[in-house]
C-alpha positions as CSV (number, residue, x, y, z in Angstrom):
1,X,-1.0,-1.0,20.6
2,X,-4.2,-1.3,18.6
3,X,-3.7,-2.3,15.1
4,X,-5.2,0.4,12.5
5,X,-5.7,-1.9,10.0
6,X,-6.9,-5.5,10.2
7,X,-6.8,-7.4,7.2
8,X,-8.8,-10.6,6.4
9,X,-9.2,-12.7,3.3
10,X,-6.4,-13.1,0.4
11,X,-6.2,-11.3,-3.1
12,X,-9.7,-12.3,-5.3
13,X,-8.9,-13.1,-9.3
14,X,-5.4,-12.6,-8.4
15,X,-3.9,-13.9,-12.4
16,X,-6.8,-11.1,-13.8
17,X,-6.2,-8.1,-11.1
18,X,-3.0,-7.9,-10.8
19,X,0.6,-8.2,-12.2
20,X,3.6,-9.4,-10.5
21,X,6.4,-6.8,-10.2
22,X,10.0,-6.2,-7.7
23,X,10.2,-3.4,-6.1
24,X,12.0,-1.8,-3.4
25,X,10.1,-0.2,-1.0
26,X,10.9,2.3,2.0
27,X,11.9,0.4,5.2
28,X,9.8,2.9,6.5
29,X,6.7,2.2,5.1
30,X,7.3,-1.6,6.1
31,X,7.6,-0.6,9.8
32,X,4.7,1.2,9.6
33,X,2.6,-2.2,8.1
34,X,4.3,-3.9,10.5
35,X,3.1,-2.0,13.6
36,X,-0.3,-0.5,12.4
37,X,-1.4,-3.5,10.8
38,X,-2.7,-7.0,11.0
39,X,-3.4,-9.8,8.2
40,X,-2.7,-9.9,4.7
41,X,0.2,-7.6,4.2
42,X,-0.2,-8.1,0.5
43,X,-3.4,-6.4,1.3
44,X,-2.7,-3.8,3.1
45,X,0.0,-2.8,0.6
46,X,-2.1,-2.6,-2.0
47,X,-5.0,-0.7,-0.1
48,X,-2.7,1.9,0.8
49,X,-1.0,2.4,-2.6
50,X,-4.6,2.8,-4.0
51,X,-5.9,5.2,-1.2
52,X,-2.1,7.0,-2.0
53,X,-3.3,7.2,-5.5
54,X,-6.6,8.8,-5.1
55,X,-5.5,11.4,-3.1
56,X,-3.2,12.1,-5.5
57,X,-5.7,12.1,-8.0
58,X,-7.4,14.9,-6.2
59,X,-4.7,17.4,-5.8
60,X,-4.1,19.4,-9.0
61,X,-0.8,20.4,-10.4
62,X,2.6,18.3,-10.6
63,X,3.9,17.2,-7.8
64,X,7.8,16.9,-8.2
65,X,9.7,14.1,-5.9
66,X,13.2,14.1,-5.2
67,X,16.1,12.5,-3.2
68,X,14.0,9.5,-1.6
C-alpha cells in the first residue's frame, strides 16, 4: 500500500511553537497514521489536527459532539 503522507524533517522551534500536553486519542485515528503514513508521526499528528481545524473553521454553525 502507498503511504498518503510522507513525512520528513522534525518539529522547527519546538519550546516556542508548541506546548506539551496528554491526551488520549482514538485508536482509530492511530491506525489510520499508522497505515497512511510515513515519517514523523509527531508531524503528521499535528498537520492533520490543523487541516481538522480549518475545515472546521469554514463550516458555520455549532457543531455538537457526542458519545465518542
Amino acid at each position: 500500500m502507498t503511504k498518503k503522507i510522507l513525512v520528513t524533517g522534525r518539529l522547527d522551534n519546538r519550546k516556542e511553537t508548541t506546548r506539551l500536553v496528554s491526551i488520549h486519542v482514538d485508536k482509530e485515528v492511530l491506525d489510520w497514521i499508522e497505515e497512511n503514513t510515513s515519517g514523523n508521526k509527531q508531524l503528521v499528528f499535528n498537520k492533520l489536527m490543523q487541516e481538522g481545524v480549518k475545515a472546521m473553521n469554514k463550516k458555520s454553525g455549532v457543531v455538537v459532539i457526542e458519545g465518542l
